[in-house]
Backbone as JSON Lines, residues from 0, in Angstrom:
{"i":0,"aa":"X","n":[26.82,19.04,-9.74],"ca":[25.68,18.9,-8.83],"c":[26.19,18.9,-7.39]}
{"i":1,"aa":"X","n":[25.6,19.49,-6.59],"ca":[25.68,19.94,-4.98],"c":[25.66,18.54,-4.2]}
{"i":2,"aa":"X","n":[25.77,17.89,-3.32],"ca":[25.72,17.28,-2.35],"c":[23.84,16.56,-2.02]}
{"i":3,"aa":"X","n":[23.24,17.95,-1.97],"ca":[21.76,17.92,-1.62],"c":[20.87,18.33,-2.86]}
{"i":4,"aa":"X","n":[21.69,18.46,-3.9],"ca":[20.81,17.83,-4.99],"c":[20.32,16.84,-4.89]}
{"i":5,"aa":"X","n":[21.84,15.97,-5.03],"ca":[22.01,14.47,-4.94],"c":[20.75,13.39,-3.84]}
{"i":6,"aa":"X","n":[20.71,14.33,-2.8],"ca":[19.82,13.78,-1.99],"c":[18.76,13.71,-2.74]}
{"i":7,"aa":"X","n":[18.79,15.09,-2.79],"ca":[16.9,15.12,-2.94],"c":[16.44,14.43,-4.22]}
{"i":8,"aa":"X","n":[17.48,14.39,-5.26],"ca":[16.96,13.14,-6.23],"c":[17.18,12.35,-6.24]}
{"i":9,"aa":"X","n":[17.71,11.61,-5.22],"ca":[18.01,10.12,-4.71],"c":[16.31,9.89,-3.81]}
{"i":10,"aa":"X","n":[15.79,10.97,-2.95],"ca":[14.99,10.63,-2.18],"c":[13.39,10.69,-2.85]}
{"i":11,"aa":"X","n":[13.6,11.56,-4.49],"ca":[11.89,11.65,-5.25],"c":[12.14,9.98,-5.89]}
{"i":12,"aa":"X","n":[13.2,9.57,-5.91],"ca":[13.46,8.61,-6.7],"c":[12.76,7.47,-5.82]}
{"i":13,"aa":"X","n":[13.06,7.15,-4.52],"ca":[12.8,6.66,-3.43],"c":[11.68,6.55,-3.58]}
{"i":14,"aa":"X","n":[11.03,7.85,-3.49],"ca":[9.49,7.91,-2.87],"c":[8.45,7.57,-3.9]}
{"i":15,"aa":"X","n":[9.18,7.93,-5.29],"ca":[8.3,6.92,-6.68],"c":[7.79,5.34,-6.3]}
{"i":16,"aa":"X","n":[9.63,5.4,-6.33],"ca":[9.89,3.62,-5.93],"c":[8.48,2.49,-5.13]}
{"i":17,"aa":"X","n":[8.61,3.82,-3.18],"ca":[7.55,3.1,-2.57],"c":[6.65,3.33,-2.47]}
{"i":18,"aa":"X","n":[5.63,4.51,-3.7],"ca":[4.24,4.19,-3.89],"c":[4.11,3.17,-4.78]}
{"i":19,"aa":"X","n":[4.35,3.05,-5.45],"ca":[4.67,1.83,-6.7],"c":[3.99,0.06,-5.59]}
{"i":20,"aa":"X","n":[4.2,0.6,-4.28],"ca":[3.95,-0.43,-3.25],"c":[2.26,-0.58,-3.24]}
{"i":21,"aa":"X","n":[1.96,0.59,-3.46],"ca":[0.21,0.44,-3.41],"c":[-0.35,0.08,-4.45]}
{"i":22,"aa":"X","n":[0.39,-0.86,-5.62],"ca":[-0.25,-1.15,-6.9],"c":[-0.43,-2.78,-6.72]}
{"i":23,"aa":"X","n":[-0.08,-3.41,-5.47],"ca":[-0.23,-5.33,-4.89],"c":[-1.45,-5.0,-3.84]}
{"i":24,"aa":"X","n":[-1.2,-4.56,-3.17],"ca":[-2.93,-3.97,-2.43],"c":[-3.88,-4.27,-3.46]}
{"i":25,"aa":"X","n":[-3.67,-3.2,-3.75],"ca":[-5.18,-2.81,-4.75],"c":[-5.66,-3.63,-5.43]}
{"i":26,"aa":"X","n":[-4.9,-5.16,-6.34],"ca":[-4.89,-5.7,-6.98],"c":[-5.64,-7.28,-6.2]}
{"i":27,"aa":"X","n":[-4.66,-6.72,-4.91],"ca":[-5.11,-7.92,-4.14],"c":[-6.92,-8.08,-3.56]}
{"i":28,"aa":"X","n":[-6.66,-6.46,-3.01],"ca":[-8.39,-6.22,-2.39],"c":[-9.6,-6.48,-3.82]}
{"i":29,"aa":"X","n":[-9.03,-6.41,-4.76],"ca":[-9.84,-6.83,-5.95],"c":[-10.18,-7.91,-5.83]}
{"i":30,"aa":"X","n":[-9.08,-9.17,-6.21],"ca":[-9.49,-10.16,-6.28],"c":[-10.29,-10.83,-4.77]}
{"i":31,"aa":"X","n":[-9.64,-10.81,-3.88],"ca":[-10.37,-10.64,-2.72],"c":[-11.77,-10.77,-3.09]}
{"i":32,"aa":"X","n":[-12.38,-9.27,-2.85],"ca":[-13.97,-8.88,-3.47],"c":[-14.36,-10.08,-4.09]}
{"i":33,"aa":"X","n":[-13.84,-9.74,-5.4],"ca":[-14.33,-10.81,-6.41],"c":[-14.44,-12.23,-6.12]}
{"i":34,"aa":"X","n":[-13.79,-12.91,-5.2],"ca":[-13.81,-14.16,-4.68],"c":[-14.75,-14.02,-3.16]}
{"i":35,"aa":"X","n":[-14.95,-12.95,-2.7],"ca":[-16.16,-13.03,-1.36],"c":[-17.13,-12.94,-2.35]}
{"i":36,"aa":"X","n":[-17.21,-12.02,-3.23],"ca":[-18.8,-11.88,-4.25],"c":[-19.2,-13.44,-4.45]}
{"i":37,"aa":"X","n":[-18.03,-14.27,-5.31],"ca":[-18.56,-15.16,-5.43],"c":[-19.14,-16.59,-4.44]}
{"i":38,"aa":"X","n":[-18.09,-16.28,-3.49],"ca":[-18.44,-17.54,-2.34],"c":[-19.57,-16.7,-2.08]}
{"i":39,"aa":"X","n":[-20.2,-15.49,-1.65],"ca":[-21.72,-15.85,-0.86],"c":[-22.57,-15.87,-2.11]}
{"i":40,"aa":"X","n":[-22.62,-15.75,-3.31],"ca":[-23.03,-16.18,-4.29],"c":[-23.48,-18.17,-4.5]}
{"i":41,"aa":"X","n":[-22.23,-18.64,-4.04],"ca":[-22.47,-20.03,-4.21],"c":[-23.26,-20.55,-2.75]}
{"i":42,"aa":"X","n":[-23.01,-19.53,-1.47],"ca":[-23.45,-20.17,-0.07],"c":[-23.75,-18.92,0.81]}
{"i":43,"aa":"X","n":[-25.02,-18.32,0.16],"ca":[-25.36,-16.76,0.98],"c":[-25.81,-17.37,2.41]}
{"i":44,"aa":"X","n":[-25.61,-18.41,3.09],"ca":[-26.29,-18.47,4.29],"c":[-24.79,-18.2,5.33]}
{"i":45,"aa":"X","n":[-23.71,-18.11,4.45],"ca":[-22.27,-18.06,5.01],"c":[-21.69,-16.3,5.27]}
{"i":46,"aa":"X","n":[-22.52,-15.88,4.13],"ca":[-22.59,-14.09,4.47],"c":[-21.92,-13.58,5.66]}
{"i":47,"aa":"X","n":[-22.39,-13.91,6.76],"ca":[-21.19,-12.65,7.6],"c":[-19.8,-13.38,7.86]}
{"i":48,"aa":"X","n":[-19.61,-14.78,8.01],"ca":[-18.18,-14.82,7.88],"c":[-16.88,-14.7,7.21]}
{"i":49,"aa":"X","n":[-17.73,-15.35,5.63],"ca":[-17.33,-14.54,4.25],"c":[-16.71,-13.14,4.8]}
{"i":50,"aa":"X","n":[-17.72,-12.1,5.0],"ca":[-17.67,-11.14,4.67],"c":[-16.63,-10.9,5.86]}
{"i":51,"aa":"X","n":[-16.59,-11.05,7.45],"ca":[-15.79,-10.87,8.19],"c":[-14.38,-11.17,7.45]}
{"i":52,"aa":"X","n":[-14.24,-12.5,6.93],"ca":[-13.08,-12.88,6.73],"c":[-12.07,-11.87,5.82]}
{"i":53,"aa":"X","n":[-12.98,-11.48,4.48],"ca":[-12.25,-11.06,3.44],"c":[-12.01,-9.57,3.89]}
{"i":54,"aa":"X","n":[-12.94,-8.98,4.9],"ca":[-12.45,-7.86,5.3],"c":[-11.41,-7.32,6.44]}
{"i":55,"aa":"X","n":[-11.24,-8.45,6.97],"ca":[-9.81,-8.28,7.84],"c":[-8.63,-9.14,7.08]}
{"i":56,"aa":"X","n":[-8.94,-9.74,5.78],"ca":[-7.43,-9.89,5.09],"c":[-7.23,-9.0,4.29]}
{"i":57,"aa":"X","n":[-8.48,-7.9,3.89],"ca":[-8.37,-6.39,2.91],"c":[-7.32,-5.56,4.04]}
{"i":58,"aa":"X","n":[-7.99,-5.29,5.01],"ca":[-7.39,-4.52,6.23],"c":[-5.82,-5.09,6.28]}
{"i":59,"aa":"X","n":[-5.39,-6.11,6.72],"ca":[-4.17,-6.56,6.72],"c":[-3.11,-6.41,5.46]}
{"i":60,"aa":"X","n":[-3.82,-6.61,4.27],"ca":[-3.09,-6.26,2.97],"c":[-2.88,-4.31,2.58]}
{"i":61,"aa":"X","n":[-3.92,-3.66,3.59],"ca":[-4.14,-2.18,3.06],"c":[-2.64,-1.6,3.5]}
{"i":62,"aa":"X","n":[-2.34,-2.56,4.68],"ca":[-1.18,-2.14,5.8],"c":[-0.01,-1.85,4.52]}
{"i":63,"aa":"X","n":[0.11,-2.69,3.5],"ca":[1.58,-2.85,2.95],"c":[1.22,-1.69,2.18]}
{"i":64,"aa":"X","n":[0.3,-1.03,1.61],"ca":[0.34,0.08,1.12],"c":[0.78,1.06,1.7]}
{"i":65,"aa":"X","n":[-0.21,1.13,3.09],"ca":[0.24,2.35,3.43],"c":[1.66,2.53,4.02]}
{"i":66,"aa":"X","n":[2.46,1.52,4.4],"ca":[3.14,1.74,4.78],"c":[4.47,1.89,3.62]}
{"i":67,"aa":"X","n":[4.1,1.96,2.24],"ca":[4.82,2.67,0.92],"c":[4.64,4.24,1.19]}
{"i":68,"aa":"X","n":[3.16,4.13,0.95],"ca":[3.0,5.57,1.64],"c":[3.73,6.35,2.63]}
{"i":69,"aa":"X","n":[3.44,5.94,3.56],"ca":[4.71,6.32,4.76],"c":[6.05,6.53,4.71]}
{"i":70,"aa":"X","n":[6.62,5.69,3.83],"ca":[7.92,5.78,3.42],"c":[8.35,6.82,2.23]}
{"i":71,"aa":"X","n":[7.37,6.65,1.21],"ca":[7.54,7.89,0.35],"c":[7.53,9.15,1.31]}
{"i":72,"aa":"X","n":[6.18,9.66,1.77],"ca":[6.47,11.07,2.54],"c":[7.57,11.39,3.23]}
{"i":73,"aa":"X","n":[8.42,10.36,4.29],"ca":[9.19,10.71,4.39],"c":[10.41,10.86,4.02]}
{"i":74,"aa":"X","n":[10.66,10.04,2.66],"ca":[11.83,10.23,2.37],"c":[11.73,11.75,1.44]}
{"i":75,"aa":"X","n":[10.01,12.17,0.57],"ca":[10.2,13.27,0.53],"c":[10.08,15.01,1.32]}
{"i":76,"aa":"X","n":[9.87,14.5,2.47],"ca":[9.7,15.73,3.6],"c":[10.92,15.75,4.8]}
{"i":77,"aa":"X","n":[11.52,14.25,4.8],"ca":[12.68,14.49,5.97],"c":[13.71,14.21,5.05]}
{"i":78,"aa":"X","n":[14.44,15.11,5.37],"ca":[16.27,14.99,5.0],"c":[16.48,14.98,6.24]}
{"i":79,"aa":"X","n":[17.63,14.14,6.66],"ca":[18.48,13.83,7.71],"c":[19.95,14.08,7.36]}
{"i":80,"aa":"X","n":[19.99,14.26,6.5],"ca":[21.78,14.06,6.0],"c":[21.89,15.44,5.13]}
{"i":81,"aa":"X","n":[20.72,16.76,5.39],"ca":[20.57,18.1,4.75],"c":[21.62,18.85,5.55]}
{"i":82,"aa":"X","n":[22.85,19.1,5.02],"ca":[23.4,20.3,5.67],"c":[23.27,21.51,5.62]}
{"i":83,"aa":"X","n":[23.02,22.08,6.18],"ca":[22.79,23.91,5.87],"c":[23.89,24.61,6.16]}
């Protein structure tokens, strides 16, 4: 095997690795939901702060995804260490 084989299946390997990052998000913005559903369920007169609240800790948790995301693409679109 070549040099930049090596990369490039060191770097799909990588980029598996940090989508694998967007599977604590998702899990999280669930339960989330499911716990705003239920608090304005028990106290609907609390409705927009509830709802403010759980949607800027969704927003704050979306960050760690995407930023798997981010890291996969580039480890599969930039080589830095590609010699030609």
């Amino acid at each position: 095997m070549s040099d930049n084989a090596i990369i490039h299946a060191c770097s799909a390997i990588g980029a598996g690795l940090a989508v694998i990052a967007g599977i604590g998000p998702g899990v999280g913005q669930g339960i989330a939901a499911g716990h705003g559903a239920a608090a304005v369920g028990r106290n609907p007169g609390a409705k927009g702060d509830i709802m403010s609240t759980m949607l800027l800790g969704q927003a704050v948790a979306e960050t760690t995804g995407l930023y798997g995301l981010l890291v996969a693409l580039l480890l599969l679109f930039v080589h830095p260490l590609d010699i030609q």
